[in-house]
PyMOL Python script that loads the backbone (N, CA, C, O; Angstrom):
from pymol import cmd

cmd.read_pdbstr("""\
ATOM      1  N   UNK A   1       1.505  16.222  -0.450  1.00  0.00           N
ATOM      2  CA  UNK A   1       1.741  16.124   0.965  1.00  0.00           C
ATOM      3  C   UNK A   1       0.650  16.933   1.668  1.00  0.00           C
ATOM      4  O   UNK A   1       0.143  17.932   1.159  1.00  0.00           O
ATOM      5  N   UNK A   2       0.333  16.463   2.819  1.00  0.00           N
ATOM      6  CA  UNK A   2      -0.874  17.360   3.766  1.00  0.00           C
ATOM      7  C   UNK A   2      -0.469  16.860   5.353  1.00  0.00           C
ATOM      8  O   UNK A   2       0.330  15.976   5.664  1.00  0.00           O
ATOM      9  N   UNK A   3      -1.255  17.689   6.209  1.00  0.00           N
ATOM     10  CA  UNK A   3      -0.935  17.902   7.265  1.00  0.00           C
ATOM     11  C   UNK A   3      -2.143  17.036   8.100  1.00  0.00           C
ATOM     12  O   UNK A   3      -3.202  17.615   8.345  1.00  0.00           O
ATOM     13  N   UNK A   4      -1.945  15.663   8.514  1.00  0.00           N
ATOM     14  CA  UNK A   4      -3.158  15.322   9.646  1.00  0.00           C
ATOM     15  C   UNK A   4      -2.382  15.287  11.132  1.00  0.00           C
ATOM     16  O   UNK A   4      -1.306  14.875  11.566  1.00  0.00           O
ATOM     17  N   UNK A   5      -3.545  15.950  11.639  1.00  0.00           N
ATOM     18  CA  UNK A   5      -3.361  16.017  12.858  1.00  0.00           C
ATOM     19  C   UNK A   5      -1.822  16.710  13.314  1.00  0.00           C
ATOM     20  O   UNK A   5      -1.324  16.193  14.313  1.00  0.00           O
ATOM     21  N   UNK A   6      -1.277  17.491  12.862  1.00  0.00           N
ATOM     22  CA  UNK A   6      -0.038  17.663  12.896  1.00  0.00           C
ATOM     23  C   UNK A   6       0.930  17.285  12.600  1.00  0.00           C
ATOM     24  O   UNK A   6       2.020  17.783  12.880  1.00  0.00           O
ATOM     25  N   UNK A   7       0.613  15.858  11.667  1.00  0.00           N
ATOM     26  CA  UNK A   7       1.860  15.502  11.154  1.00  0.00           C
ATOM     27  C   UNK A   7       2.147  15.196   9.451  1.00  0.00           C
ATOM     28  O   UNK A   7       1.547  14.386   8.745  1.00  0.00           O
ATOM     29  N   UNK A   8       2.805  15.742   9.218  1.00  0.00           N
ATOM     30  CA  UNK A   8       3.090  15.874   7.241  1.00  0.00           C
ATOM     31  C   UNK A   8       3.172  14.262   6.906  1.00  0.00           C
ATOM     32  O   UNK A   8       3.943  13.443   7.405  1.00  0.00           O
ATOM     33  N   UNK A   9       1.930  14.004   5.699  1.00  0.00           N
ATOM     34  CA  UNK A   9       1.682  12.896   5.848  1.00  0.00           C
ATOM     35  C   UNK A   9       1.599  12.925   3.792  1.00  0.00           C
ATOM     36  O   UNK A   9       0.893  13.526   2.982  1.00  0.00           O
ATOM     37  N   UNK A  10       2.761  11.901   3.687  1.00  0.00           N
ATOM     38  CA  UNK A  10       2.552  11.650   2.040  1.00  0.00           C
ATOM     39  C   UNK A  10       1.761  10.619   1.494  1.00  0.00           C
ATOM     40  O   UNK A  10       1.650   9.593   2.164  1.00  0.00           O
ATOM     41  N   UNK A  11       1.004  10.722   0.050  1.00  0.00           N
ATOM     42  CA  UNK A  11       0.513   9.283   0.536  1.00  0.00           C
ATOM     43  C   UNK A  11       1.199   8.904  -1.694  1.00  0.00           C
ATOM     44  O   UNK A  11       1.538   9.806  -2.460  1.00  0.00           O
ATOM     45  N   UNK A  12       1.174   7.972  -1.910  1.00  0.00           N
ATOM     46  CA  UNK A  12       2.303   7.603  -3.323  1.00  0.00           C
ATOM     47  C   UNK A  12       1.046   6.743  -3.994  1.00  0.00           C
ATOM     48  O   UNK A  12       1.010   5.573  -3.615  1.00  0.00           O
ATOM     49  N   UNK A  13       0.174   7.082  -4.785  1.00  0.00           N
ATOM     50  CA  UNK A  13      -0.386   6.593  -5.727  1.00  0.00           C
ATOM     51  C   UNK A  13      -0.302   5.868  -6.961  1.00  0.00           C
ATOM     52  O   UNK A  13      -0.963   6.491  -7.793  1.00  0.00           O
ATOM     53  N   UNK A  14       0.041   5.173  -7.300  1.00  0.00           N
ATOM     54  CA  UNK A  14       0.381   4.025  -8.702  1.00  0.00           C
ATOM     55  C   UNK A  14      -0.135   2.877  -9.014  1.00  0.00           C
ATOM     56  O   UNK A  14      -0.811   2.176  -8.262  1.00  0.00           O
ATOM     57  N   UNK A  15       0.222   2.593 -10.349  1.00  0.00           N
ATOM     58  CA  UNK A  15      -0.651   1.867 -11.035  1.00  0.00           C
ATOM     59  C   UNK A  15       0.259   0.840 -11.737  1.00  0.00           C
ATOM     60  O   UNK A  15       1.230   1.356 -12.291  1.00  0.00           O
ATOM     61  N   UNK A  16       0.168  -0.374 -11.828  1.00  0.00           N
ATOM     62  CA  UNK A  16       1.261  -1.466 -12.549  1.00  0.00           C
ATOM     63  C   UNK A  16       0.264  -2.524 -13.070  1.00  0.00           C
ATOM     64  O   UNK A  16      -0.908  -2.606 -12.703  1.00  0.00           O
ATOM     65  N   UNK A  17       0.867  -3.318 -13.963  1.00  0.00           N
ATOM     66  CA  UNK A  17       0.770  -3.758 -15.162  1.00  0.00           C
ATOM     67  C   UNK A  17       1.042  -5.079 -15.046  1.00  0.00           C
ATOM     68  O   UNK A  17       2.139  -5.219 -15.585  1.00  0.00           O
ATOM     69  N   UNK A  18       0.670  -6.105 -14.656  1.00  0.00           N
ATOM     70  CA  UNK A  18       1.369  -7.367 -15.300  1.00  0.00           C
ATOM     71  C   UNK A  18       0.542  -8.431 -16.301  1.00  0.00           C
ATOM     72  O   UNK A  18      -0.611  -8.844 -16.428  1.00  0.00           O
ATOM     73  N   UNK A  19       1.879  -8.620 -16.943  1.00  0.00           N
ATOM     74  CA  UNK A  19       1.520  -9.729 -17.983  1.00  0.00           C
ATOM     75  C   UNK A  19       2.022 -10.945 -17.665  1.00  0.00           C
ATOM     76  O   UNK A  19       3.127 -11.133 -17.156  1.00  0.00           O
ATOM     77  N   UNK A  20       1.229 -11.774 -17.957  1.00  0.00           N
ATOM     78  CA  UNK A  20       1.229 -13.141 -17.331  1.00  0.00           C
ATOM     79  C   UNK A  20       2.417 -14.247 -18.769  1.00  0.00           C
ATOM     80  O   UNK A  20       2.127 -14.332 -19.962  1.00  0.00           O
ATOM     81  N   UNK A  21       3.358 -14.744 -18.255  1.00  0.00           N
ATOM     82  CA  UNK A  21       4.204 -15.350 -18.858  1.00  0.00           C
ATOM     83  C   UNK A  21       3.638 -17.031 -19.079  1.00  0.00           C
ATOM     84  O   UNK A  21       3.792 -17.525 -20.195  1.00  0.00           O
ATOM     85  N   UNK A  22       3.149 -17.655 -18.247  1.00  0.00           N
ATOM     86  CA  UNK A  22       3.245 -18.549 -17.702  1.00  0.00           C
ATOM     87  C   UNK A  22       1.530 -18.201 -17.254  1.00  0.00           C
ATOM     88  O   UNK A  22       1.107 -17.114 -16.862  1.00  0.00           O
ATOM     89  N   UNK A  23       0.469 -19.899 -17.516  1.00  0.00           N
ATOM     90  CA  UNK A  23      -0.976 -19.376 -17.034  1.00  0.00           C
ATOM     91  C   UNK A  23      -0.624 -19.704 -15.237  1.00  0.00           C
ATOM     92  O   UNK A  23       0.457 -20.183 -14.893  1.00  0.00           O
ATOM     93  N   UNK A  24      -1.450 -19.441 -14.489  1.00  0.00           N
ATOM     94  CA  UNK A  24      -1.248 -18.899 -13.561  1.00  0.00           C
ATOM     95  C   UNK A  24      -3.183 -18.547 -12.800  1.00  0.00           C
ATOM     96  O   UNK A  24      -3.805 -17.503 -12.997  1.00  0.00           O
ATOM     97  N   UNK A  25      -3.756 -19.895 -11.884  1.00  0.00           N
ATOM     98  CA  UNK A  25      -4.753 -19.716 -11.878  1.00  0.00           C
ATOM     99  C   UNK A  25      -5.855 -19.157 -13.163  1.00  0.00           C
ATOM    100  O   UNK A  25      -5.905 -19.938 -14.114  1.00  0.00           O
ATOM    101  N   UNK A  26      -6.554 -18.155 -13.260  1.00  0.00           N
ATOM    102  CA  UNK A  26      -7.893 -17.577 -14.219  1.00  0.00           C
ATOM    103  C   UNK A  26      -6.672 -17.146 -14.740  1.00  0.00           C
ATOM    104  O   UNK A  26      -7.216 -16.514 -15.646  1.00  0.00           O
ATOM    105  N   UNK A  27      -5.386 -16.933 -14.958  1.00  0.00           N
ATOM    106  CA  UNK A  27      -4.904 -15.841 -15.646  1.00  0.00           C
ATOM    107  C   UNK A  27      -4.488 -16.997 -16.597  1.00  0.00           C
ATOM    108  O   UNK A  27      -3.986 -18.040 -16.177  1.00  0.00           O
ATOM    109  N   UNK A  28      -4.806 -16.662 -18.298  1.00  0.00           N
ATOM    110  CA  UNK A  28      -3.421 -17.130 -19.250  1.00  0.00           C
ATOM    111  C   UNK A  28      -2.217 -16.077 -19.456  1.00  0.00           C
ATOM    112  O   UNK A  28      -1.953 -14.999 -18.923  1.00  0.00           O
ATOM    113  N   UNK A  29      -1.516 -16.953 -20.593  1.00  0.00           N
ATOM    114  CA  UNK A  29      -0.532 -16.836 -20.967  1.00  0.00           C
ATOM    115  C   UNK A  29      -1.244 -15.515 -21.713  1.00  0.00           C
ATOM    116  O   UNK A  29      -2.294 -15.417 -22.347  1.00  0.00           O
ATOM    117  N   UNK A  30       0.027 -14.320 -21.275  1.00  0.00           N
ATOM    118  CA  UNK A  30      -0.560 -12.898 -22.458  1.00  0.00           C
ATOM    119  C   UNK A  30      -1.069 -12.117 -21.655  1.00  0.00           C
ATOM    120  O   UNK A  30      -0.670 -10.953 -21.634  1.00  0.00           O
ATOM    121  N   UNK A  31      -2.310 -12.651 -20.589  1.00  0.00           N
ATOM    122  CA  UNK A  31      -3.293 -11.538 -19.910  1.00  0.00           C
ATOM    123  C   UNK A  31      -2.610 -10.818 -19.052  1.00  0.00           C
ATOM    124  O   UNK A  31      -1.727 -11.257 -18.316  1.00  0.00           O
ATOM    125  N   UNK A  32      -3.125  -9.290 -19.137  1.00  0.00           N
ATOM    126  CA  UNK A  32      -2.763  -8.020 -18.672  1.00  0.00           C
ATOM    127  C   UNK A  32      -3.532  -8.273 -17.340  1.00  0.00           C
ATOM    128  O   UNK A  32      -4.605  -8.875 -17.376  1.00  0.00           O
ATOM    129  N   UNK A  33      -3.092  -7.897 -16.352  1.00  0.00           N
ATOM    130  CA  UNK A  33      -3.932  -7.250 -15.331  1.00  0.00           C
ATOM    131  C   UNK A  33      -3.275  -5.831 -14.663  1.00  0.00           C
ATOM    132  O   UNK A  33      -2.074  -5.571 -14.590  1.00  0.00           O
ATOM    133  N   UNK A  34      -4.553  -4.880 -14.135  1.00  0.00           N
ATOM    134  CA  UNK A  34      -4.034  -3.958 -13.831  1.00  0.00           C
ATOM    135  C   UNK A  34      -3.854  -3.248 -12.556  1.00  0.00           C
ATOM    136  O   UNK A  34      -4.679  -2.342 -12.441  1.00  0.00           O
ATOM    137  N   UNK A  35      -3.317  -3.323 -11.891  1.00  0.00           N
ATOM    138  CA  UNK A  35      -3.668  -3.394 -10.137  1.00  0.00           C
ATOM    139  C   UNK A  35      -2.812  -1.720  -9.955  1.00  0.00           C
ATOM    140  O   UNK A  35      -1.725  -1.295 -10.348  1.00  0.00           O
ATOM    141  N   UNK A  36      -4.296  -0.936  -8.917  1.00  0.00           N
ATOM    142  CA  UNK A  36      -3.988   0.724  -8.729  1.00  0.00           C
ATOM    143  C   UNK A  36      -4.063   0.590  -7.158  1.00  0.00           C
ATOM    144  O   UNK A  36      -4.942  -0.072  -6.608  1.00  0.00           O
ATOM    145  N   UNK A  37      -3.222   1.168  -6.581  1.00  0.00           N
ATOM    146  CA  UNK A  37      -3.069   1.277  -5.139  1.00  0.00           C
ATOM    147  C   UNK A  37      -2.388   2.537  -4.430  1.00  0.00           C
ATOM    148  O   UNK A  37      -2.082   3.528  -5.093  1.00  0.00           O
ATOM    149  N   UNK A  38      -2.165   2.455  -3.048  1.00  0.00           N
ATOM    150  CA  UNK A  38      -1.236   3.269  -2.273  1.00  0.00           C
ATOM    151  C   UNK A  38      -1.154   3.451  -1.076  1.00  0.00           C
ATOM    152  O   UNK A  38      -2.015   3.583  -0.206  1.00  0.00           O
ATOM    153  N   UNK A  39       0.441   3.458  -1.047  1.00  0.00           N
ATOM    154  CA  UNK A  39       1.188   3.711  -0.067  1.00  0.00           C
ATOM    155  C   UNK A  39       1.163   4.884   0.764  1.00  0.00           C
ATOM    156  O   UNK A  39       1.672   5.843   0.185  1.00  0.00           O
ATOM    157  N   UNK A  40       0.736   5.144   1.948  1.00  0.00           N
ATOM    158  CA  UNK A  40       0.948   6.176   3.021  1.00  0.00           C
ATOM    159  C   UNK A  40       2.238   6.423   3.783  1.00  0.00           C
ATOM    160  O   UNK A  40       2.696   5.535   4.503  1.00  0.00           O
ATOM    161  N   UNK A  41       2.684   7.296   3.684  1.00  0.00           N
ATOM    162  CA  UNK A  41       3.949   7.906   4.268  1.00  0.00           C
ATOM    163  C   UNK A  41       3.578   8.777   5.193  1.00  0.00           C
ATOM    164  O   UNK A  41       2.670   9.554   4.898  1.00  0.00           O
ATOM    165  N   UNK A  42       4.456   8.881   7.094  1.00  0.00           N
ATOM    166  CA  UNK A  42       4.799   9.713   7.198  1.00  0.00           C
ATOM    167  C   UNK A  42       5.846  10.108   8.069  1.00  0.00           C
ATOM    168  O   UNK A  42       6.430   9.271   8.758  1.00  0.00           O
ATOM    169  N   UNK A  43       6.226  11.708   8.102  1.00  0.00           N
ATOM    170  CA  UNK A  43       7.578  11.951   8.357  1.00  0.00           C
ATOM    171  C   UNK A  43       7.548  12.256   9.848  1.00  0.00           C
ATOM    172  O   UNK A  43       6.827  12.984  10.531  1.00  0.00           O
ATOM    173  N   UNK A  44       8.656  11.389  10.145  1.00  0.00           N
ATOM    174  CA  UNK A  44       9.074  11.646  11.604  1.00  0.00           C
ATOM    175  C   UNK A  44      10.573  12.209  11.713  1.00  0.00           C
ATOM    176  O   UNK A  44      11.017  12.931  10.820  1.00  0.00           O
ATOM    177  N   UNK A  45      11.086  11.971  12.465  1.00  0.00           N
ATOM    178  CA  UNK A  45      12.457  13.158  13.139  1.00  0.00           C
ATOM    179  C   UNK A  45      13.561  12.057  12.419  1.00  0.00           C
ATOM    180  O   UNK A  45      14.735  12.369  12.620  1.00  0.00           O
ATOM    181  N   UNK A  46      13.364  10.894  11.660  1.00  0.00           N
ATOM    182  CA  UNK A  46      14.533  10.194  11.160  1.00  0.00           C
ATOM    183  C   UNK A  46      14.195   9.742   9.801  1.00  0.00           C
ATOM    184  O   UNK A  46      14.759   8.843   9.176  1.00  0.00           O
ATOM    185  N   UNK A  47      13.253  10.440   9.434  1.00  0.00           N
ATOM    186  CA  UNK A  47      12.787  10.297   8.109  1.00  0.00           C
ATOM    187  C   UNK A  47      11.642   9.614   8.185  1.00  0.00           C
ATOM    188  O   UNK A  47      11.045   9.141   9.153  1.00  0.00           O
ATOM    189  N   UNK A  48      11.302   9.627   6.491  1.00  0.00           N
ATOM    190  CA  UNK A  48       9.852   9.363   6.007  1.00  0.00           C
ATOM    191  C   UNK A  48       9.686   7.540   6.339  1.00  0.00           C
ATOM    192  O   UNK A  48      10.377   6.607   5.928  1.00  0.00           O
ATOM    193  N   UNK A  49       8.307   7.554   7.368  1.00  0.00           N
ATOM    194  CA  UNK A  49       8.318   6.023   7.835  1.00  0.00           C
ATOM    195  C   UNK A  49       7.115   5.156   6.737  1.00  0.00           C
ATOM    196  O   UNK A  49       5.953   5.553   6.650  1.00  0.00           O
ATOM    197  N   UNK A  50       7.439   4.403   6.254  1.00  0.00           N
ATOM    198  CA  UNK A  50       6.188   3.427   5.304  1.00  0.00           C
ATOM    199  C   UNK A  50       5.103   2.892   6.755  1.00  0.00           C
ATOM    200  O   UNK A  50       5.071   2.964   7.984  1.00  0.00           O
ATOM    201  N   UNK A  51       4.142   2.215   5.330  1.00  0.00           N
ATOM    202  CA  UNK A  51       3.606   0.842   5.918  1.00  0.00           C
ATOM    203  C   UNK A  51       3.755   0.454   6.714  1.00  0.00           C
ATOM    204  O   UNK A  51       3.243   0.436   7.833  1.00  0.00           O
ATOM    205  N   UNK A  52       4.509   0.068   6.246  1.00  0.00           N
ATOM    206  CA  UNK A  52       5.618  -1.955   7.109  1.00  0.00           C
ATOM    207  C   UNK A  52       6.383  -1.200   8.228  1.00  0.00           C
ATOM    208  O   UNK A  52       6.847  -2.038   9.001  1.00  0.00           O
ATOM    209  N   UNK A  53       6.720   0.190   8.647  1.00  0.00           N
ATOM    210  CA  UNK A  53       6.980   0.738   9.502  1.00  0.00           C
ATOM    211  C   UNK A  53       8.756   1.128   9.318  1.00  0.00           C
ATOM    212  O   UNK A  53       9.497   1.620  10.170  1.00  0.00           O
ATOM    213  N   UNK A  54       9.113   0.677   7.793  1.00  0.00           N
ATOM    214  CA  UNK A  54      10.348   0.782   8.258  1.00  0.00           C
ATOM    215  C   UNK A  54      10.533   2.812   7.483  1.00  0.00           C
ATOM    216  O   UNK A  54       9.698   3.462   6.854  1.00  0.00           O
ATOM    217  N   UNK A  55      11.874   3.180   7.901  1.00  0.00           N
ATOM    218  CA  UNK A  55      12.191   4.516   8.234  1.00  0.00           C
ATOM    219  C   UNK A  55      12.970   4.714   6.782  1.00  0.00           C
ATOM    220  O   UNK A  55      13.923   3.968   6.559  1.00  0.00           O
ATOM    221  N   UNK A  56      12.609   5.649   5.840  1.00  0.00           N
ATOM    222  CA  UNK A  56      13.547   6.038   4.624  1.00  0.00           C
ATOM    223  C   UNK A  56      13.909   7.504   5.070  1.00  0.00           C
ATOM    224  O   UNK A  56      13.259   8.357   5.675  1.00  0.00           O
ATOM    225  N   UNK A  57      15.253   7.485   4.522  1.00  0.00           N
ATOM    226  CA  UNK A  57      16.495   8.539   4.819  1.00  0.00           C
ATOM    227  C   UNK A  57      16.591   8.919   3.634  1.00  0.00           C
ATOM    228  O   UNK A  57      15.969   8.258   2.803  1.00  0.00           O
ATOM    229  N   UNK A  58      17.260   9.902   3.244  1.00  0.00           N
ATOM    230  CA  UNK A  58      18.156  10.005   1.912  1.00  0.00           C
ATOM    231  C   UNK A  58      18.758   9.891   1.735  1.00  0.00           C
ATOM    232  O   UNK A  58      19.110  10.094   0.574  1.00  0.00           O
TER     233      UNK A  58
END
""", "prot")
cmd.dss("prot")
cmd.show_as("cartoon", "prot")
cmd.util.cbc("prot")
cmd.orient("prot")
């Protein structure tokens, strides 16, 4: 977590895996691909807001 501009800002780093069941465009049957990305979070007065803008609570 870090602080921009005054506001506590998370950001969720990960990495996933898929294997292709079924070919599927360049992909066959078997092939791995590995796709690394992330999500920015941050916290406002009703909880931690995503992306897509919607609001997580606990």
């Amino acid at each position: 977590m870090r602080d921009v501009n005054g506001v506590k800002v998370y950001t969720l780093f990960y990495e996933a895996k898929i294997r292709y069941l079924t070919p599927v465009g360049q992909w066959k049957v078997g092939d791995v691909r590995t796709i690394k990305s992330n999500y920015g979070f941050q916290q406002t007065e009703n909880g931690w807001q995503g992306p897509d803008g919607t609001i997580y609570t606990k």
